[in-house]
Phi, psi and omega in degrees: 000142191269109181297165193289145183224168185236125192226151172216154144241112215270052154350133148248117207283069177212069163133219184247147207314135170281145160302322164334312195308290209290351180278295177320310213294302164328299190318291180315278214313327181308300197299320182295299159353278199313308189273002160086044167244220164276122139252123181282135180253099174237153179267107135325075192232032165316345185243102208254357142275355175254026190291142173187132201305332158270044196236338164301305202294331175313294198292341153307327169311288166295320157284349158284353226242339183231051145053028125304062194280166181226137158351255193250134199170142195340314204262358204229359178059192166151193216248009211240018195280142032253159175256016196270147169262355183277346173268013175247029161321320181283349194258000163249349166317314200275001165277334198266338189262318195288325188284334175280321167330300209239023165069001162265020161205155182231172175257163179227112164260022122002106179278157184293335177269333150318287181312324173289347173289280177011282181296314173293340164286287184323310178283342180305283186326313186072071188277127169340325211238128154227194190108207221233111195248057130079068185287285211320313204293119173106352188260190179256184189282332178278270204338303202283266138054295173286004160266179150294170160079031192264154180222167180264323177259135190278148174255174144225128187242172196263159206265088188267130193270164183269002164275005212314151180279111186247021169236138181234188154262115184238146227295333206266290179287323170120223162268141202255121148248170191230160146303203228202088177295146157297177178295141215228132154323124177243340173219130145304144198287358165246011190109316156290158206274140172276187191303315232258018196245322193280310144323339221247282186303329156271339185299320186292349184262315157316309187080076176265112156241001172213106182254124199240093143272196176253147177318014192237353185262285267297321208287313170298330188302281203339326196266306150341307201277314170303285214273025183236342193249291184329321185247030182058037165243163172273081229289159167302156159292135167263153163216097167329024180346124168312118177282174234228100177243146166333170166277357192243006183074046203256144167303142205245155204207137209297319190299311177256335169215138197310301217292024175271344174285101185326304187289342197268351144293337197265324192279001187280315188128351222256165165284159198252281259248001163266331208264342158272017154261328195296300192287352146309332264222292161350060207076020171228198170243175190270177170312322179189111190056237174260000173283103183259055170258105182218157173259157182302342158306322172276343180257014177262326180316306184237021172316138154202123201293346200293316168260033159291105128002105135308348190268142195279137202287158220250063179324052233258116178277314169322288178313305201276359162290330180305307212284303176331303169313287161348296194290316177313301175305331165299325170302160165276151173333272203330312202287338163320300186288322192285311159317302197283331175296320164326297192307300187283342137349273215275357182234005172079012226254294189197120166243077200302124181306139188333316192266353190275355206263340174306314189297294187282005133265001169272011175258323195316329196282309187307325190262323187299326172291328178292343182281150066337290194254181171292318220259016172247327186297309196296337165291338239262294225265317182314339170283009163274324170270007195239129164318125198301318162298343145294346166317106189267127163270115201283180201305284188278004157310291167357275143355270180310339175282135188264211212262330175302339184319304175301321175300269212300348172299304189294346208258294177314297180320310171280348167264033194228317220251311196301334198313161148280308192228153167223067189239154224316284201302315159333287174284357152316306223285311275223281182300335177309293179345277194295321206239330146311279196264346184285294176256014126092052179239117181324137193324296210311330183238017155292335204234331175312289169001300193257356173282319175300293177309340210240296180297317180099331189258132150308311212226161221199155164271156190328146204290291197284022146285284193311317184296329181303294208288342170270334164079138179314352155245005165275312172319327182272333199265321177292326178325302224277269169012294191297331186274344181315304189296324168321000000 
């Protein structure tokens, strides 16, 4: 039996949430699931020039939006609080006086024009050895005071031994080897702790027991593994995740691709329970068998880190636009119209009135096989919402009706005006009548027409539904409008 574990993830608020976030976030929340254990949400905001004040309530937002709930966590409190690391200041000085204590950190006043000469020297040269190369280790504060290159305010950095252990284990990869870290900064010249001083002391105080990042730390678990043995603690299990590339294999980034941007799904149109299978989807197989439709109960179900894909996974929209679609087509209409109103809600877009929200489920059932995104039905749609005199015909709808365009206007219209009921099959049967058999002209440009007229658009949801659903006397005053222009 698998003891309960406690895993987190661990956000930094300086800007809008990386899809990353939600690809860690899956996993950890799975594996705790799986173990009947926890997951944790803390905000990482140590770093306070890229810090910026609406991007918690974002990852709050956003994880919430794909059903990633979390334990504990800044808005939700638990017994391990606060989980903000800028409200934990007081709780890693004394891990920082034990490391200086016992000779694994020195102070460095080493100024921000020193390191950057430093690094530019190194790179001129391409010298074998870089980093910090410990001007700072062993002097007093008057002793360093009397070189060049001096700051007033002191960093501290922790003390890397030249034995340092530079392979672990990690649960997904096996044994990892790193490079060899430098003395690494653990508190800063403002007080605050940097990630690797701060991440080491809340995983160890959270009672953390499996920490599942991204392959871009592995370079870091060394120092991370040192400073948890410096200070007498036990490190957590690692676990590496593949990172998440682009189509051409370039690692993918908020800077070169929109869709790295957590919210620019939502603002797409996509559904949260596709956009959380497509990231199951990521460096796993599917759940059961080549179907890859799975819900997250079910992919909690046969977790096993054992079948994680180390080759970095494919960001593919094509699949996940596949899958979008897939989910749409699973809804009830009703439940359909109720999404696309919600979407356009949330981008500010269109907020439809009791009766516009009536129209648009009795269109929806017209439209569902045809959607991919949420963000596609109202173009779809719009000639249901637009004052009949307000339909604009675009250019090349126009453009494409050929000389008959009038014959069948003149024809439809009274045999439209004759109906009893207006309802599909009535006006199917009616217009078929008049314009098919009547004026002996093939559907496709018997109907174009009136499709135009009406839409404004060649293409359309079905043609004699939209007439039912526009009802007989908006469906006669656009003909009419329309045979005007002719």
């Amino acid at each position: 039996m698998t003891s309960p574990a406690r895993l987190r993830v661990a956000p930094s608020p300086t800007g809008d949430p990386h899809v990353g976030t939600a690809y860690m976030s899956l996993f950890n929340l799975a594996y705790a699931r799986k173990t009947g254990g926890q997951f944790v949400l803390r905000i990482e905001d140590t770093d306070r020039a890229r810090y910026q004040a609406d991007s918690e309530q974002q990852v709050f937002d956003t994880l919430r939006w794909l059903d990633l709930d979390w334990d504990e966590g800044p808005d939700v409190g638990g017994p391990y609080a606060p989980y903000r690391q800028s409200e934990r200041l007081d709780t890693y000085r004394p891990f920082v006086e034990q490391l200086l204590a016992d000779g694994h950190a020195y102070y460095c006043w080493c100024s921000p024009e020193r390191l950057t000469a430093l690094r530019e020297e190194q790179q001129r040269t391409k010298s074998p050895v870089t980093g910090y190369d410990r001007l700072c280790y062993g002097k007093t504060r008057e002793e360093r005071a009397a070189l060049p290159g001096f700051s007033e305010n002191p960093v501290v950095r922790m003390l890397v031994p030249d034995d340092v252990p530079l392979e672990f284990d990690d649960i997904i990869r096996g044994r990892v080897a790193a490079p060899r870290p430098d003395d690494q900064v653990i508190l800063k010249a403002d007080g605050f702790p940097t990630y690797h001083l701060a991440v080491v002391v809340d995983d160890h105080l959270m009672g953390i027991t499996h920490v599942v990042r991204g392959e871009e730390w592995i370079s870091s678990t060394p120092k991370h593994v040192l400073l948890y043995r410096m200070l007498g603690l036990t490190p957590p299990a690692f676990a590496h995740m593949p990172l998440l590339r682009n189509t051409d294999k370039s690692k993918i980034s908020k800077r070169k691709n929109p869709a790295a941007r957590l919210t620019w799904f939502r603002e797409q149109g996509y559904l949260p329970e596709a956009l959380r299978n497509f990231l199951q989807l990521l460096a796993y197989p599917p759940v059961e068998g080549d179907s890859e439709l799975a819900t997250f109960a079910e992919f909690v179900a046969g977790f096993d880190w054992a079948k994680v894909n180390t080759v970095g996974p494919i960001f593919d929209l094509k699949k996940l636009d596949w899958l979008n679609g897939a989910y749409i087509r699973t809804l009830s209409p009703s439940a359909l119209a109720d999404r696309i109103a919600e979407h356009y809600a949330y981008t500010g877009e269109w907020t439809p009135s009791a009766a516009e929200l009536e129209t648009l489920r009795a269109a929806t059932p017209l439209i569902q096989e045809r959607l991919t995104l949420l963000s596609e039905a109202l173009p779809k749609l719009q000639f249901l919402f637009t004052a009949d005199d307000d339909v604009v015909v675009e250019e090349d709808a126009a453009k494409a009706l050929n000389e008959d365009a009038p014959r069948v206007l003149d024809a439809a219209i009274p045999a439209l005006e004759a109906l009893e009921s207006f309802d599909t099959a009535s006006v199917e049967a009616a217009l078929r009548a008049a314009l098919v058999d009547g004026l002996g002209i093939k559907p496709k440009f018997a109907f174009g027409p009136l499709r135009v007229a009406l839409t404004g658009s060649r293409v359309s949801p079905p043609l004699f539904e939209s007439m039912e659903l526009l009802g007989r006397d908006s469906t006669l005053a656009r003909l009419r409008r329309f045979r005007t222009s002719r």
